[in-house]
C-alpha positions as CSV (number, residue, x, y, z in Angstrom):
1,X,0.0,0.0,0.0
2,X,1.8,3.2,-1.1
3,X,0.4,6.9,1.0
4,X,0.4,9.5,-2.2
5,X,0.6,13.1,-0.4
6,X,-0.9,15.9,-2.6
7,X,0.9,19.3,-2.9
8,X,0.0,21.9,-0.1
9,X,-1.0,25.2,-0.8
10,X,0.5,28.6,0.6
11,X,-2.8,29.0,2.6
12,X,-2.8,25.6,4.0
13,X,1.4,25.9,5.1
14,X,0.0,29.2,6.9
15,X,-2.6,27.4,8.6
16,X,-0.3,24.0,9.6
17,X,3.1,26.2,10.4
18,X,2.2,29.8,11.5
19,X,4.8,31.9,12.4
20,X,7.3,28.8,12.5
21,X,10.2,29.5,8.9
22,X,9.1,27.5,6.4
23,X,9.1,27.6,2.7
24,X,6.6,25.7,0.3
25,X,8.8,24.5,-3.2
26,X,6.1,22.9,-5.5
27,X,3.5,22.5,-2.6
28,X,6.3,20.6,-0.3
29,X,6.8,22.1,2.8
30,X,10.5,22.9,3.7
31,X,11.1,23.9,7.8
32,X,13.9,25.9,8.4
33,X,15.7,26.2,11.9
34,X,15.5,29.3,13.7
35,X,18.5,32.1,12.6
36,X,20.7,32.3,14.6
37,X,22.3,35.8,16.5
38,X,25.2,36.2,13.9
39,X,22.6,35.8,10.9
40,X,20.8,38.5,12.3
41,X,24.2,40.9,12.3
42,X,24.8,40.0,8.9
43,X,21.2,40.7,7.6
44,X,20.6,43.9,9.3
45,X,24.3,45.1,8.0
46,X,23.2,43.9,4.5
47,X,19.7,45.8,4.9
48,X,20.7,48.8,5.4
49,X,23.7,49.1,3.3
50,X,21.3,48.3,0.5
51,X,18.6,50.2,1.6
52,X,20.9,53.5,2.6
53,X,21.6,53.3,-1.7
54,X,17.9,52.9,-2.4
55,X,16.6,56.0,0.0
56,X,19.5,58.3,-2.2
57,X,18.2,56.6,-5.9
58,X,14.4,55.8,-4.5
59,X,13.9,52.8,-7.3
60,X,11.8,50.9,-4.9
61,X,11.7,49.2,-2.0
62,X,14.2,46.8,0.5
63,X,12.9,44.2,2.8
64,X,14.0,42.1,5.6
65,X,12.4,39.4,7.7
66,X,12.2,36.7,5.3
67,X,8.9,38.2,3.7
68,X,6.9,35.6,1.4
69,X,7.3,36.0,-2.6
70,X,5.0,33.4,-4.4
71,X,7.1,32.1,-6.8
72,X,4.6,30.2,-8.8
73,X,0.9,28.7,-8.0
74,X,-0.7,24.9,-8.6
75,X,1.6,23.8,-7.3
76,X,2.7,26.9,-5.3
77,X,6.2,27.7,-4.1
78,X,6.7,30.5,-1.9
79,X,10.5,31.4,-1.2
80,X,11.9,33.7,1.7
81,X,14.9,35.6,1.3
82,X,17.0,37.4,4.2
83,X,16.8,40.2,2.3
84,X,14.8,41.4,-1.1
85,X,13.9,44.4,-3.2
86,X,11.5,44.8,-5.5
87,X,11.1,48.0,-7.6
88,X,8.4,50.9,-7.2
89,X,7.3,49.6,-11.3
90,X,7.0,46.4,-9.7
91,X,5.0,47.2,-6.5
92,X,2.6,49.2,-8.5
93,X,1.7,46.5,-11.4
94,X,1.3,44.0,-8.8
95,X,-1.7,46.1,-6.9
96,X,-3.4,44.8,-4.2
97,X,-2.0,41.6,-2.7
98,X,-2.6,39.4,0.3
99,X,0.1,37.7,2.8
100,X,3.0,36.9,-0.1
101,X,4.3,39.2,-2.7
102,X,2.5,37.9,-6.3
103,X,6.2,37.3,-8.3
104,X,9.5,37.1,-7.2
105,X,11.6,39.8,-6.4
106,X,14.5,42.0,-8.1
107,X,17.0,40.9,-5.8
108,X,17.3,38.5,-3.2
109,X,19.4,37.8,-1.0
110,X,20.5,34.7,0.9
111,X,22.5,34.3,4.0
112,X,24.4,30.6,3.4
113,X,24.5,29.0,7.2
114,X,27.6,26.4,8.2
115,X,24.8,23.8,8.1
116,X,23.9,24.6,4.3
117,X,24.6,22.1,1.7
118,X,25.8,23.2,-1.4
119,X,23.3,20.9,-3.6
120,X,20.5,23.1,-1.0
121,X,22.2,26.4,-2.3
122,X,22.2,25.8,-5.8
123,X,19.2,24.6,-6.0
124,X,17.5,28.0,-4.1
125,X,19.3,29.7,-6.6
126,X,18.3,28.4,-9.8
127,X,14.8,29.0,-8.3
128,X,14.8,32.6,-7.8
129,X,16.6,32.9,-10.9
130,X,13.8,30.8,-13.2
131,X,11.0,32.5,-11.5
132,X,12.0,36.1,-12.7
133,X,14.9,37.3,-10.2
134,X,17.1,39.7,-11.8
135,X,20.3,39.2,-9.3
136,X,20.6,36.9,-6.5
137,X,23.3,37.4,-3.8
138,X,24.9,34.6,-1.9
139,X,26.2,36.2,1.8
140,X,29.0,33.8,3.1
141,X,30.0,35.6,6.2
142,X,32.6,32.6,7.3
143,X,35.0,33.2,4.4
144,X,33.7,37.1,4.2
145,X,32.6,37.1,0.6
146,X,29.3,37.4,-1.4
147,X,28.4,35.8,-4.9
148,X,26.6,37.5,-7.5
């Protein structure tokens, strides 16, 4: 006897996981440990370095907090990046939304953990970059570099 498991939707991850962090990749839901303190450095310096360029140009708008982008629908993925931007163009054509951003953004980027595999990181990347990202950056605070 084989046990077939359907693909989730966003809405149902939101109603099974809550607040826990979580991503959905082709309705399969992925749990991700809590950050830890040094991830949080690293974001927040990344943040606002890339948000103290956008208040001087004003092309749209930097996030932080792992914010929802659907990525696609049926079956939906929903991606969280560390950090993400998506310009004012953008924002405007997408209107009126609900819980996730409706697209992916501009640019994301991703804070790679000692615990991430490789095979993990790739993979995250070829997704953003399939669904419509322009640039993705990989933040490797251990050997102190980032990958475009």
């Amino acid at each position: 006897m084989s046990t077939e498991t359907r693909p989730i939707t966003a809405e149902e991850a939101v109603s099974r996981y809550g607040d826990e962090r979580w991503e959905l990749v082709d309705g399969e839901i992925r749990l991700m440990t809590p950050a830890g303190f040094n991830h949080g450095l690293v974001v927040g310096a990344i943040y606002r370095s890339v948000d103290a360029h956008n208040r001087e140009v004003r092309p749209g708008h930097v996030v932080t907090g792992e914010p929802g982008f659907y990525l696609s629908r049926n079956p939906d993925t929903v991606r969280a990046p560390d950090v993400a931007f998506v310009t004012k163009v953008r924002l405007a054509a997408a209107g009126q939304y609900g819980l996730f951003f409706p697209g992916p953004p501009d640019l994301a980027v991703e804070f790679i953990s000692p615990d991430d595999r490789s095979k993990a990181i790739d993979e995250k990347t070829r997704c953003w970059l399939e669904h419509g990202t322009r640039e993705v950056w990989l933040v490797n605070p251990f050997s102190r570099t980032v990958t475009l």
